[in-house]
Structures are given as C-alpha cells and as structure tokens.
PyMOL Python script that loads the backbone (N, CA, C, O; Angstrom):
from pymol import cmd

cmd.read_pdbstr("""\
ATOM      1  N   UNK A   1     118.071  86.664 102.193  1.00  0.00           N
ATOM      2  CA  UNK A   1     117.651  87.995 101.902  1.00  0.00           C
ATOM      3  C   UNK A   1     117.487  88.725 103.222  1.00  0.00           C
ATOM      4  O   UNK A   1     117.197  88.233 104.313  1.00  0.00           O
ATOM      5  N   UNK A   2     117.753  90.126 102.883  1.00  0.00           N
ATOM      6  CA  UNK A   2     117.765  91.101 104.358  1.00  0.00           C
ATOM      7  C   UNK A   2     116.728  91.728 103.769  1.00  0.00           C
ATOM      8  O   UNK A   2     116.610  91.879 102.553  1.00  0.00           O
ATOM      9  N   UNK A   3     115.623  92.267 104.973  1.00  0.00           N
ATOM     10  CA  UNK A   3     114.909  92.892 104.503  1.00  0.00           C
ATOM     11  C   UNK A   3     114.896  93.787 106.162  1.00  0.00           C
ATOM     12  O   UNK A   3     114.701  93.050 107.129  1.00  0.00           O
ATOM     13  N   UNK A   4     115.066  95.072 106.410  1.00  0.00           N
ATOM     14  CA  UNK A   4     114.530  96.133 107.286  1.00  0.00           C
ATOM     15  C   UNK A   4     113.080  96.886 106.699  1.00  0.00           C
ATOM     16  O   UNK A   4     112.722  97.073 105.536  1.00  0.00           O
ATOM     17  N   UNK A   5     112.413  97.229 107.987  1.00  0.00           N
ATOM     18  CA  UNK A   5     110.927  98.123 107.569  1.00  0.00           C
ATOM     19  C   UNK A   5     110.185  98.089 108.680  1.00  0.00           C
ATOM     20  O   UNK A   5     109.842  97.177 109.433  1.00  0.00           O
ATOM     21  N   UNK A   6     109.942  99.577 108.642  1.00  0.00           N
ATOM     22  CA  UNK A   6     109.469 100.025 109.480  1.00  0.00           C
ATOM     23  C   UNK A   6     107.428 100.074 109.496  1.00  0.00           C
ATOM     24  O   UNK A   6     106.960  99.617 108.453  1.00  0.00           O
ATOM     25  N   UNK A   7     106.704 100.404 110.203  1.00  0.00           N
ATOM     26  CA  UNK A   7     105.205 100.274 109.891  1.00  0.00           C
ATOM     27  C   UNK A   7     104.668 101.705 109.604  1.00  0.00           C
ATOM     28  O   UNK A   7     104.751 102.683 110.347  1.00  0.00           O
ATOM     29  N   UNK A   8     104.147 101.632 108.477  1.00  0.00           N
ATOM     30  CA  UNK A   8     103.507 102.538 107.465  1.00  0.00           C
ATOM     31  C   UNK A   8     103.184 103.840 108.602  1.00  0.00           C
ATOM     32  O   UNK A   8     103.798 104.904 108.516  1.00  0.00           O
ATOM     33  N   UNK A   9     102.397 103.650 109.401  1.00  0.00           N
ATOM     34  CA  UNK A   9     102.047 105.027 110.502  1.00  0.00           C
ATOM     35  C   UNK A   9     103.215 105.467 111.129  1.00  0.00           C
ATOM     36  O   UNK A   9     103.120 106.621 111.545  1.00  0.00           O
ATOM     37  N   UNK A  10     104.218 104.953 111.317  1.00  0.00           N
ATOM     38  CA  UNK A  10     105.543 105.340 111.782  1.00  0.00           C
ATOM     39  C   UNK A  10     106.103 106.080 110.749  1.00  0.00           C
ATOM     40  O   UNK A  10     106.290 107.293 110.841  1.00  0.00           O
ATOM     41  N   UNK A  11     106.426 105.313 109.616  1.00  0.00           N
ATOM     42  CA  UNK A  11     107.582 105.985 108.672  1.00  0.00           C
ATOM     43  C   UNK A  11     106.142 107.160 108.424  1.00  0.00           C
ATOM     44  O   UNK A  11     106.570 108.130 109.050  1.00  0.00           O
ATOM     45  N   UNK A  12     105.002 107.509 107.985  1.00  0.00           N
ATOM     46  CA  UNK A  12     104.582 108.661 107.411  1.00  0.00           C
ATOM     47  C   UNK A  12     105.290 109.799 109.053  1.00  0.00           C
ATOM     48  O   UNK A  12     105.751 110.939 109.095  1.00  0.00           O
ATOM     49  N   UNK A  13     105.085 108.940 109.947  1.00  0.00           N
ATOM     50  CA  UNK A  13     105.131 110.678 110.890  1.00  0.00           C
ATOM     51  C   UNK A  13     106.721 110.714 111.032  1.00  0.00           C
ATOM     52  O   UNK A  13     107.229 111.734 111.500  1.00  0.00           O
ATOM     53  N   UNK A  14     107.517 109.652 110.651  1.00  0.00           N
ATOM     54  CA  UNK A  14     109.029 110.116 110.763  1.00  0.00           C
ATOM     55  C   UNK A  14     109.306 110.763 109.393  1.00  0.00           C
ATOM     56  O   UNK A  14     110.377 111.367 109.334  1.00  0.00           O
ATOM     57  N   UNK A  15     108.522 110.752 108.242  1.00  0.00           N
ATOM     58  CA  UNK A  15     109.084 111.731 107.109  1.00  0.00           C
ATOM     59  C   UNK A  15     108.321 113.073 107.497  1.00  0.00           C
ATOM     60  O   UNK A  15     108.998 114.095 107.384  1.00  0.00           O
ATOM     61  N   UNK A  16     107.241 113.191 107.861  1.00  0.00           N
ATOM     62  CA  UNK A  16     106.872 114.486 107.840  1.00  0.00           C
ATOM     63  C   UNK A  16     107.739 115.436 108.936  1.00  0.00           C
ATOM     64  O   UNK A  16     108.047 116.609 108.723  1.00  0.00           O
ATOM     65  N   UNK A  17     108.103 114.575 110.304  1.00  0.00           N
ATOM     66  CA  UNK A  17     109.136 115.258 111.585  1.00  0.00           C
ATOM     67  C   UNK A  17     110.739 115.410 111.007  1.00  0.00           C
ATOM     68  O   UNK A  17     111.716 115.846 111.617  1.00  0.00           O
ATOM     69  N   UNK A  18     110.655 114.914 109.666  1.00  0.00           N
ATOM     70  CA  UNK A  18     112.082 114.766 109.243  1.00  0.00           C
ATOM     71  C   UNK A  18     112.149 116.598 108.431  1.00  0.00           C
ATOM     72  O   UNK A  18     112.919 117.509 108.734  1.00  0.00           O
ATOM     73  N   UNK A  19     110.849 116.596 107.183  1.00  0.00           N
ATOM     74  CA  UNK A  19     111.041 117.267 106.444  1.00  0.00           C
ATOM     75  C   UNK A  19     111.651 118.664 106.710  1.00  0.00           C
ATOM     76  O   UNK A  19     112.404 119.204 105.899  1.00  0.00           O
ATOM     77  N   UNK A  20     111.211 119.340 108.136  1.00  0.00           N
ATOM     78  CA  UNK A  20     111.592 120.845 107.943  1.00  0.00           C
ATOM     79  C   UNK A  20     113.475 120.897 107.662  1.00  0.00           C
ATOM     80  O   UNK A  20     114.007 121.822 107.048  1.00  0.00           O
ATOM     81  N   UNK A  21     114.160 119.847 108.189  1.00  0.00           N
ATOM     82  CA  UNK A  21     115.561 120.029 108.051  1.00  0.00           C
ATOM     83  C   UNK A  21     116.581 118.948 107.140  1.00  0.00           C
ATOM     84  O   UNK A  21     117.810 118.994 107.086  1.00  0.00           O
ATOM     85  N   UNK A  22     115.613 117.915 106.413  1.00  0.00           N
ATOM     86  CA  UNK A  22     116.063 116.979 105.314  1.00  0.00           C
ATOM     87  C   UNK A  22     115.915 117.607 104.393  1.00  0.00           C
ATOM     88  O   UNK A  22     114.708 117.830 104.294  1.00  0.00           O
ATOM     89  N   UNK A  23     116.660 118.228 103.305  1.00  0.00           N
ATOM     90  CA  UNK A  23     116.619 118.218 102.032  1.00  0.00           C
ATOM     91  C   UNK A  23     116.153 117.419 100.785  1.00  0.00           C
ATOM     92  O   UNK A  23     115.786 117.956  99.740  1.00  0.00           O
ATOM     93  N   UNK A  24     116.207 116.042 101.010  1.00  0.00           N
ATOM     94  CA  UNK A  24     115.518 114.762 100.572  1.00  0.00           C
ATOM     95  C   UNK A  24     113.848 114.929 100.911  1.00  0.00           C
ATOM     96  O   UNK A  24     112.982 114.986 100.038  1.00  0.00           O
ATOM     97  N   UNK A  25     113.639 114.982 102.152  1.00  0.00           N
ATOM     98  CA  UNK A  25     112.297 114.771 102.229  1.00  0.00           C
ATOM     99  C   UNK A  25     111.573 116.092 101.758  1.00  0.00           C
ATOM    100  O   UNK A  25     110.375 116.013 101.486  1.00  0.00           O
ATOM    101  N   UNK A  26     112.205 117.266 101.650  1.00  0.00           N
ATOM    102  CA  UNK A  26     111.584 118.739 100.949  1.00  0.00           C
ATOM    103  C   UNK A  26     111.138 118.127  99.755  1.00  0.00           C
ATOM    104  O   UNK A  26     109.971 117.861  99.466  1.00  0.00           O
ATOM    105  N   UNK A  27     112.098 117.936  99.123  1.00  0.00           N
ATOM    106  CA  UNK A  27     111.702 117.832  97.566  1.00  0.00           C
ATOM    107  C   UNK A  27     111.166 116.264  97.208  1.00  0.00           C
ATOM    108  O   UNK A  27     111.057 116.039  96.002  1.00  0.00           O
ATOM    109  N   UNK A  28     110.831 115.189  98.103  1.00  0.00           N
ATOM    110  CA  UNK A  28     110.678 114.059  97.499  1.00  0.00           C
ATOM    111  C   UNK A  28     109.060 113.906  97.831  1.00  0.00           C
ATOM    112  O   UNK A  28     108.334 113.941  98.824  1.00  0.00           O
ATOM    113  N   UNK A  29     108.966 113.763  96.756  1.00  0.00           N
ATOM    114  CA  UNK A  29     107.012 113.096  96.153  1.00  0.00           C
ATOM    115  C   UNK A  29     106.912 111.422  95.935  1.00  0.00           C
ATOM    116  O   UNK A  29     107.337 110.722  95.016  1.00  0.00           O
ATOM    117  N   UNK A  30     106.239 111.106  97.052  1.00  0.00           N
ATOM    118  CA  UNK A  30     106.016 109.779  97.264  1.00  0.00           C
ATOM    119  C   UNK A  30     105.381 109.294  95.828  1.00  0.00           C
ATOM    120  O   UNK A  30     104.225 109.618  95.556  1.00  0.00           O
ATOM    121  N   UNK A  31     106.293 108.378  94.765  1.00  0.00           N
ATOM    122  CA  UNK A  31     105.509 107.556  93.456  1.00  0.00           C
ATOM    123  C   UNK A  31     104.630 106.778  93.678  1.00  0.00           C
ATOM    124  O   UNK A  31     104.583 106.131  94.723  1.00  0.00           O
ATOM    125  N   UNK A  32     103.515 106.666  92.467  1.00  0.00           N
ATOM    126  CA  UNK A  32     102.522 105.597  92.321  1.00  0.00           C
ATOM    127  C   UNK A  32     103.176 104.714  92.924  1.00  0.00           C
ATOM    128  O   UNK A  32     104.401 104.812  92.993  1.00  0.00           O
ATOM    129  N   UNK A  33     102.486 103.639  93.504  1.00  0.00           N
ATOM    130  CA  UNK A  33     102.966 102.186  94.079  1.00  0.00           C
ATOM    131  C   UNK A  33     103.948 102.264  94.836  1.00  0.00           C
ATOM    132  O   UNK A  33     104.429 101.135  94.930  1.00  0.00           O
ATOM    133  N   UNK A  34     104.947 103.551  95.893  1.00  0.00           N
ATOM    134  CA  UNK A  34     105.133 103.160  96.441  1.00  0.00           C
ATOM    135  C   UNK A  34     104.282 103.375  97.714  1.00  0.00           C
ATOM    136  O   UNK A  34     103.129 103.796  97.803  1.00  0.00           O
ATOM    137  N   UNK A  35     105.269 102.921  98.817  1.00  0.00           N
ATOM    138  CA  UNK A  35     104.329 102.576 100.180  1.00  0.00           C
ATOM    139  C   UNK A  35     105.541 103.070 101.055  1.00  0.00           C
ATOM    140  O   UNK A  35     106.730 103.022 100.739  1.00  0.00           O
ATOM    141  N   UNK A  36     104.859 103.673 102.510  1.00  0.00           N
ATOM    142  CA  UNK A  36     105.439 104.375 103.384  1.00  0.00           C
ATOM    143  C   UNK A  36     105.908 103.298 104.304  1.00  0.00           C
ATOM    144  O   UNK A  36     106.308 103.533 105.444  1.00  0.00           O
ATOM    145  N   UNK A  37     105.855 102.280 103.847  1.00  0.00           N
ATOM    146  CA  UNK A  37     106.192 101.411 105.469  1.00  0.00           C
ATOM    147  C   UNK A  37     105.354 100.197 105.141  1.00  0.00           C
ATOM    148  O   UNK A  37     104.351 100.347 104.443  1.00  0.00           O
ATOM    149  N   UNK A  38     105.823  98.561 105.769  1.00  0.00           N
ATOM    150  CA  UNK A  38     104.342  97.324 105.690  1.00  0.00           C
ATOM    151  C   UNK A  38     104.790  96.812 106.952  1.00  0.00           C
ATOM    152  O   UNK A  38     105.899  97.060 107.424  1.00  0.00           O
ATOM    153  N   UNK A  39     103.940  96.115 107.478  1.00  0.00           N
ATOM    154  CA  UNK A  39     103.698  95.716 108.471  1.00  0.00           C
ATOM    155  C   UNK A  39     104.239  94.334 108.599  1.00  0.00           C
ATOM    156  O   UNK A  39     104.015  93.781 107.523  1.00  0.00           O
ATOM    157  N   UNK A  40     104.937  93.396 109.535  1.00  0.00           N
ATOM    158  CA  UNK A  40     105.578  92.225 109.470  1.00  0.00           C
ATOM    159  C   UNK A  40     104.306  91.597 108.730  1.00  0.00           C
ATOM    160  O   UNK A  40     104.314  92.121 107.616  1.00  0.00           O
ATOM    161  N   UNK A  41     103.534  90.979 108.793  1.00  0.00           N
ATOM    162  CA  UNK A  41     102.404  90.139 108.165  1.00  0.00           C
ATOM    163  C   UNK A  41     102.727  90.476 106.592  1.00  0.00           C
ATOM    164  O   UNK A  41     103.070  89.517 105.900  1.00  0.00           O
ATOM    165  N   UNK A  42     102.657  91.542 106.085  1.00  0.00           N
ATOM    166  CA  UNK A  42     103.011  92.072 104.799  1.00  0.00           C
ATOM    167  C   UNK A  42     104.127  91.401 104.060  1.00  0.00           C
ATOM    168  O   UNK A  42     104.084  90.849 102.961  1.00  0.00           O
ATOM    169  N   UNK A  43     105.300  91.583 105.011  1.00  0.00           N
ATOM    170  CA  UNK A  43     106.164  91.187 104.523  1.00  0.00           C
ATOM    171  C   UNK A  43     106.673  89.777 104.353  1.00  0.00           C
ATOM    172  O   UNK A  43     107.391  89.235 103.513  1.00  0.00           O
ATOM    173  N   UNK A  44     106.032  89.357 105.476  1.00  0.00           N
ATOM    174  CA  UNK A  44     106.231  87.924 105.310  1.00  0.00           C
ATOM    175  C   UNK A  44     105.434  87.243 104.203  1.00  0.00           C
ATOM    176  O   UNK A  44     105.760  86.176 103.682  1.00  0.00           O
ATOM    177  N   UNK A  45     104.201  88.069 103.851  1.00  0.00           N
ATOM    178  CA  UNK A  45     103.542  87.518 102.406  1.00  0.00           C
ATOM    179  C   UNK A  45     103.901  87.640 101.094  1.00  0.00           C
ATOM    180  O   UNK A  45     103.460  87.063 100.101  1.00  0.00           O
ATOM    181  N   UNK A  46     104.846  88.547 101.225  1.00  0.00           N
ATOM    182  CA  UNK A  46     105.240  88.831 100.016  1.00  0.00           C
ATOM    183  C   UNK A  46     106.461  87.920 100.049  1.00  0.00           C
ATOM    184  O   UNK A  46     106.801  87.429  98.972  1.00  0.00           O
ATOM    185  N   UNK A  47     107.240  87.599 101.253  1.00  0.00           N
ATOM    186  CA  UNK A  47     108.307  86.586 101.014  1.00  0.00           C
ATOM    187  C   UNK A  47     108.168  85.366 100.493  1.00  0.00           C
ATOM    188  O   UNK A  47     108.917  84.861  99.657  1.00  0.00           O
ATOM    189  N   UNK A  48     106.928  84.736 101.122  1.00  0.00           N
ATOM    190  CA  UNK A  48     106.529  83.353 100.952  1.00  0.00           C
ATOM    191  C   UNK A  48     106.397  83.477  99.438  1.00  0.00           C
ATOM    192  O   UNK A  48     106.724  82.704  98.537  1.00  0.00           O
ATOM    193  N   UNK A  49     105.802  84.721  99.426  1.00  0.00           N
ATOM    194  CA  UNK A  49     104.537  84.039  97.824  1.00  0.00           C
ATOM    195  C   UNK A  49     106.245  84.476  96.795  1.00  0.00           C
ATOM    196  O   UNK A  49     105.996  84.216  95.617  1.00  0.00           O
ATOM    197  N   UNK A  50     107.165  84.805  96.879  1.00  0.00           N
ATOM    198  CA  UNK A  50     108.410  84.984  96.184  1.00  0.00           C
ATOM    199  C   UNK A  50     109.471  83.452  96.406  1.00  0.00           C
ATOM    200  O   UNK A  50     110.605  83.144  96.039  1.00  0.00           O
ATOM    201  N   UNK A  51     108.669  82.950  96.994  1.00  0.00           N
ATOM    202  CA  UNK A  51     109.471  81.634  97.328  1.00  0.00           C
ATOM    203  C   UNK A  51     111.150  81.426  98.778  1.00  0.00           C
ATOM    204  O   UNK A  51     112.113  80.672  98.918  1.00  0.00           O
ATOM    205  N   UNK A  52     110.723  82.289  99.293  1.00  0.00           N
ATOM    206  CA  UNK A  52     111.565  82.577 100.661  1.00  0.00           C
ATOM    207  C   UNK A  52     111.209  82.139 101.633  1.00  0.00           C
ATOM    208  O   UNK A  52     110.003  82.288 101.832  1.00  0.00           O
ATOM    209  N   UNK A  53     111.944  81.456 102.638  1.00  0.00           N
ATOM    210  CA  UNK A  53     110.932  81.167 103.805  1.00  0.00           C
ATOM    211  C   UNK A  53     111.634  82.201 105.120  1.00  0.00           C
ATOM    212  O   UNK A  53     112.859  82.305 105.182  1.00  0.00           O
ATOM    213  N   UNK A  54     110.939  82.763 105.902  1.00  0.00           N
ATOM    214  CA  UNK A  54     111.550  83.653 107.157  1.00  0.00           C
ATOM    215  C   UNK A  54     112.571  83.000 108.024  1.00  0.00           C
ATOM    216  O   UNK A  54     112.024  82.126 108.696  1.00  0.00           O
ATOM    217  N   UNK A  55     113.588  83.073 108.216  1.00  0.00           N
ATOM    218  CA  UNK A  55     114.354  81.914 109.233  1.00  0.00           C
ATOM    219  C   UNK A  55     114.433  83.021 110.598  1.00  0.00           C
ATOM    220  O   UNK A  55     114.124  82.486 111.663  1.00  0.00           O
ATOM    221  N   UNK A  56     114.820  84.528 110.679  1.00  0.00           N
ATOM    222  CA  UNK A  56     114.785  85.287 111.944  1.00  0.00           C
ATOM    223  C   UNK A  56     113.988  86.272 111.722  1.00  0.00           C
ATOM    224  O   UNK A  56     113.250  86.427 110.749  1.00  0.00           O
ATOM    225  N   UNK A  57     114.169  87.127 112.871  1.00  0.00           N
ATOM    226  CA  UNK A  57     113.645  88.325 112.767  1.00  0.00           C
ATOM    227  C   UNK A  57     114.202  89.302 113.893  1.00  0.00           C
ATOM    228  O   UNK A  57     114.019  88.663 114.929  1.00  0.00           O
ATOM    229  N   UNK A  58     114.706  90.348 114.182  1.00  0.00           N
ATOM    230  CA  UNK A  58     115.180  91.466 115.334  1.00  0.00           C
ATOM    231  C   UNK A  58     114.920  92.744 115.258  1.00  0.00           C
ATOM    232  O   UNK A  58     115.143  93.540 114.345  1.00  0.00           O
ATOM    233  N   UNK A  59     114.444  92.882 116.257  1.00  0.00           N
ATOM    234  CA  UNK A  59     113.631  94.635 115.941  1.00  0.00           C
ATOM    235  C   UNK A  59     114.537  95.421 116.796  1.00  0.00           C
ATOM    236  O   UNK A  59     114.707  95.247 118.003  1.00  0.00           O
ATOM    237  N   UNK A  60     115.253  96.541 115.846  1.00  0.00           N
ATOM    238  CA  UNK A  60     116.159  97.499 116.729  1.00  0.00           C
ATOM    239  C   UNK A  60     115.504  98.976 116.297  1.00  0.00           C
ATOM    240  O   UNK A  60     114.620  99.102 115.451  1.00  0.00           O
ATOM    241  N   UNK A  61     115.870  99.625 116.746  1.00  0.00           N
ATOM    242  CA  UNK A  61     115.850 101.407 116.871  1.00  0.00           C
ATOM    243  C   UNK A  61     114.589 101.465 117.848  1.00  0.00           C
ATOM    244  O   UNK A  61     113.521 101.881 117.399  1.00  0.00           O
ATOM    245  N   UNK A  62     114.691 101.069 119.129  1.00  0.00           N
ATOM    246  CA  UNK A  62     113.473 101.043 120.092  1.00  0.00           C
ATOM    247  C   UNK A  62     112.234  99.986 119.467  1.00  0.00           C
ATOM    248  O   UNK A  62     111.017  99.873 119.614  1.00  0.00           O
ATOM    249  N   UNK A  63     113.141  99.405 118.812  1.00  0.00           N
ATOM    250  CA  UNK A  63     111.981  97.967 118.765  1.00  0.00           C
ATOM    251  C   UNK A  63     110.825  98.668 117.641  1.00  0.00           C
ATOM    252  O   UNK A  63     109.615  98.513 117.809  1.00  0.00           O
ATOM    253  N   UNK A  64     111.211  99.198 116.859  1.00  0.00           N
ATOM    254  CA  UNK A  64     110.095 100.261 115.762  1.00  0.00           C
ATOM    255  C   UNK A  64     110.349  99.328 114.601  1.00  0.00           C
ATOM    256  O   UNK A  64     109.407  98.641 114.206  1.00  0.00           O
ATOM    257  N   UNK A  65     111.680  99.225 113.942  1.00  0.00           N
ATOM    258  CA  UNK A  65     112.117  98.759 112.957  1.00  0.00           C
ATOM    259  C   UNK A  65     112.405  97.368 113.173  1.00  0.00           C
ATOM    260  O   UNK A  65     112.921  96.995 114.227  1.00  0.00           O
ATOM    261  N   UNK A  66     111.962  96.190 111.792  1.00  0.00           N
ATOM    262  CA  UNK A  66     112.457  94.915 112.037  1.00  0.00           C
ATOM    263  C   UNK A  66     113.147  94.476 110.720  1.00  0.00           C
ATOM    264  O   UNK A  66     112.928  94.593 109.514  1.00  0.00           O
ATOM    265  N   UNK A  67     114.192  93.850 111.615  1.00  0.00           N
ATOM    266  CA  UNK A  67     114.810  93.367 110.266  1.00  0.00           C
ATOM    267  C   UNK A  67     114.432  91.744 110.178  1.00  0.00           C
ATOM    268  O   UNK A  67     113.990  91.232 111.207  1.00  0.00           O
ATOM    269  N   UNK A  68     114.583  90.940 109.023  1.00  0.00           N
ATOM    270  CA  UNK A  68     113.769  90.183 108.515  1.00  0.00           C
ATOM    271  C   UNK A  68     114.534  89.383 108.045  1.00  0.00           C
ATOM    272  O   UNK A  68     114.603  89.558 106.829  1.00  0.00           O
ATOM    273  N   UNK A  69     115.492  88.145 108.569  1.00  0.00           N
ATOM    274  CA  UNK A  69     116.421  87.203 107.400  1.00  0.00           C
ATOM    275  C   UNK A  69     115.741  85.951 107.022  1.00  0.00           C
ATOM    276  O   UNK A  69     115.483  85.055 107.825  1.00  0.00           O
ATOM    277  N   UNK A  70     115.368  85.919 105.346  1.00  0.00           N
ATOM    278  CA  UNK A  70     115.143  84.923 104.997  1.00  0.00           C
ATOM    279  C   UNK A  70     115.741  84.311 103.457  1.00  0.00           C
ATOM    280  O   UNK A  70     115.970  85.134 102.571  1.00  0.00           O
ATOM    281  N   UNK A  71     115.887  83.394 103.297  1.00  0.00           N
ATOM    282  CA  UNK A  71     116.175  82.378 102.810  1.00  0.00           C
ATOM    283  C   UNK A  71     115.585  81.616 101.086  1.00  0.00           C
ATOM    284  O   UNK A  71     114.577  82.319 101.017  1.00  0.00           O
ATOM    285  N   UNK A  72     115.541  81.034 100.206  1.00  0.00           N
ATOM    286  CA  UNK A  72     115.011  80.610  99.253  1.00  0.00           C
ATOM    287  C   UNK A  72     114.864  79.758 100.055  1.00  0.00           C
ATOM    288  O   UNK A  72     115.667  79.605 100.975  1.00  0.00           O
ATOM    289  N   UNK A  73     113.525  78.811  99.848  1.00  0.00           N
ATOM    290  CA  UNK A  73     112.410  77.706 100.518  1.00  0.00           C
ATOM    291  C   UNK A  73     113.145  76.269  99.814  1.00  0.00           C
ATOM    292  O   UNK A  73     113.363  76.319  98.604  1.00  0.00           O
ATOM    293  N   UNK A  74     113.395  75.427 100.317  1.00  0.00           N
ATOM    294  CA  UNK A  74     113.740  74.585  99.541  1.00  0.00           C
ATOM    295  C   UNK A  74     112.948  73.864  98.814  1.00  0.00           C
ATOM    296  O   UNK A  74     111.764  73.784  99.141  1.00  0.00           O
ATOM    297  N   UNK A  75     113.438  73.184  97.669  1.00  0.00           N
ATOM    298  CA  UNK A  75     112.451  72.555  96.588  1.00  0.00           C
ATOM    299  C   UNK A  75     111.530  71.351  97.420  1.00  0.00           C
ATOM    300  O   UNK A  75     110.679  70.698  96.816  1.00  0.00           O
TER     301      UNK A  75
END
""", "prot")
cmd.dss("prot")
cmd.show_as("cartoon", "prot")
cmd.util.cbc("prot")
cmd.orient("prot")
C-alpha cells in the first residue's frame, strides 16, 4: 500500500494560501470525519491496527510530505 500525507497544520495553511485562485478549494466544505492532514504516528496506527506492516518511508516536496510503503503483515 502507498500512502502520501501531509501534517494537519500544513495542509490547513496550504488550502487556505491555495483558495483565492483554486476553484476546488472556493467551493469545497471540509465533511464530517474528514481530516486536513495526520501525522506519521497516525498513520502508522492506523496501518498496523488494518493489518499492514510499514516497510519504507521518503519525505519529498521539501521534506513536508511523506510517503509511506507498506505491506500486509504476515500471518
């Protein structure tokens, strides 16, 4: 599994610096349950407890964003 994500205080101030000239972010209303961004710890909890185990990890766009490759855990 690929997983990219950025951390919640980041993505809120990159949608609000986005909105005056995104068309997407004008009109889009953040839904119940979702979330602006989680934090590596986050994600790695939600992997485990889904039965994945983390095998890498590489943070690109100035080291803001990480991407996340993991795996089904073996039996």
């Amino acid at each position: 599994m690929l997983v990219t994500m950025i951390p919640p205080g980041i993505s809120r101030c990159w949608h609000f610096l986005r909105r005056p000239w995104d068309a997407d972010q004008k009109h889009r209303i953040k839904a119940d349950g979702e979330c602006w961004g989680m934090k590596r710890a986050e994600v790695h909890r939600l992997l485990t407890q889904s039965g994945f185990a983390v095998r890498r990890e590489t943070r690109f766009m100035l080291f803001i964003n990480c991407l996340t490759i993991a795996e089904k855990a073996s039996a």
